[in-house]
C-alpha positions in Angstrom: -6.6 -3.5 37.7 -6.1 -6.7 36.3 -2.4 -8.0 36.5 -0.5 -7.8 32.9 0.0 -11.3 31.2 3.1 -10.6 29.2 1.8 -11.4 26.0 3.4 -9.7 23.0 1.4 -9.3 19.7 3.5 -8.8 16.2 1.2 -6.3 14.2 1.8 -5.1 10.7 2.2 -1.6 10.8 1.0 -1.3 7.6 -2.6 -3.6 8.4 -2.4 -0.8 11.1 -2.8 1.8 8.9 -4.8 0.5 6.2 -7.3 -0.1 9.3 -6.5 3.3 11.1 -7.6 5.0 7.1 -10.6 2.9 6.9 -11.9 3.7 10.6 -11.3 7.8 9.8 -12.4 7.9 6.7 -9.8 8.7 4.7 -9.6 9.9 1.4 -5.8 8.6 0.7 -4.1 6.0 2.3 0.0 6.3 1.3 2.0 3.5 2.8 6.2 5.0 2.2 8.5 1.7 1.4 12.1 1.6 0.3 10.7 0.2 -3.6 9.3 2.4 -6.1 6.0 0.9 -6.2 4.8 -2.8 -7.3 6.8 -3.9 -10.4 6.3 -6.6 -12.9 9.3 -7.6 -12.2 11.0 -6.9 -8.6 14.4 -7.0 -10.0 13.6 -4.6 -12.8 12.3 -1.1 -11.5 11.3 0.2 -14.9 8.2 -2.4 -15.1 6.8 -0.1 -12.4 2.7 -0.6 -12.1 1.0 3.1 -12.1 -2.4 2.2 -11.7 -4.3 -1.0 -11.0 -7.7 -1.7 -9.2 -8.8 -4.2 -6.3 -9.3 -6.7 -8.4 -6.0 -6.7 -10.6 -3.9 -6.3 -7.3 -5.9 -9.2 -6.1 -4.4 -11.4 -9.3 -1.1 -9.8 -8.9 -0.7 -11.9 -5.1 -2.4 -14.6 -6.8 0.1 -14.8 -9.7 2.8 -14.7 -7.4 3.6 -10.9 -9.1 3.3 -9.6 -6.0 5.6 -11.3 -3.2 7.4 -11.5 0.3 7.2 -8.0 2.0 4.9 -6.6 -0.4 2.1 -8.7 0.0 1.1 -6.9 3.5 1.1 -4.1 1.6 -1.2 -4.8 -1.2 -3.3 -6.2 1.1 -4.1 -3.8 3.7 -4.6 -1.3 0.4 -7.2 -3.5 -0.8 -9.2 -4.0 2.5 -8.6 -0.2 3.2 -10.4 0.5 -0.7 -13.2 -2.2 0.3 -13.6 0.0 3.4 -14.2 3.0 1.7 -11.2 4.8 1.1 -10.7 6.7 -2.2 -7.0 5.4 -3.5 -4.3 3.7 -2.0 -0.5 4.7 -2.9 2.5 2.7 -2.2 5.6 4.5 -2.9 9.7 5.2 -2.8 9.9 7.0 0.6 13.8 7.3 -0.5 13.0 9.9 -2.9 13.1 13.7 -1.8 9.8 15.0 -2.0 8.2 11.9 -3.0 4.6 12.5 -1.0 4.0 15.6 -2.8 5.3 14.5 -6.4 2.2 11.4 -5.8 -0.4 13.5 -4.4 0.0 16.7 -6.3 -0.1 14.5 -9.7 -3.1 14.5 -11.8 -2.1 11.3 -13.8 0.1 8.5 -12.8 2.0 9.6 -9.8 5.8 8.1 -8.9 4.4 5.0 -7.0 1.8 3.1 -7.9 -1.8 4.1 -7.1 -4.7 1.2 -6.2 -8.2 2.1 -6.6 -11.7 0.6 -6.2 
């Protein structure tokens, strides 16, 4: 048994999870945050985005749309779509019920919803 170096790693839980989809195949990946979704503009919830694809989400970052904590987020969605997975949601873990209202919607969900 080799002798433990101390070493701490910082991971991104949600990299994590994007990866973890990607490995089993998922058909959904849902990452829960405390924001409704990715806005237009982050002080203004009502400019919610419902539905973009890789490439839009990609120009989103690029634009500087997309920002700080979010940016983790949008990305592991992407690499998790390139990988295979079906749709990615991100949202508002602070609403009751809010897993079920986004996957048991046909259209646009409460979040928004990244596809390939």
């Amino acid at each position: 048994m080799q002798p433990t170096t101390g070493q701490s790693y910082n991971v991104n839980a949600d990299t994590v999870a994007g990866e973890l989809a990607a490995a089993l195949g998922a058909e959904k990946l849902i990452l829960l945050t405390d924001t409704p979704g990715i806005l237009r503009d982050y002080h203004d919830s009502s400019t919610i985005i419902t539905t973009l694809d890789i490439s839009e989400a990609r120009e989103l970052i690029e634009s500087g749309v997309v920002g700080g904590g979010m940016i983790p987020k949008v990305n592991c969605c992407v690499r998790s779509l390139a990988q295979g997975v079906r749709a990615a949601h991100i949202i508002d873990g602070r609403i009751a019920n809010a897993l079920l209202l986004e996957i048991f919607t046909d259209d646009a969900g409460i979040g928004t919803k990244i596809v390939a």
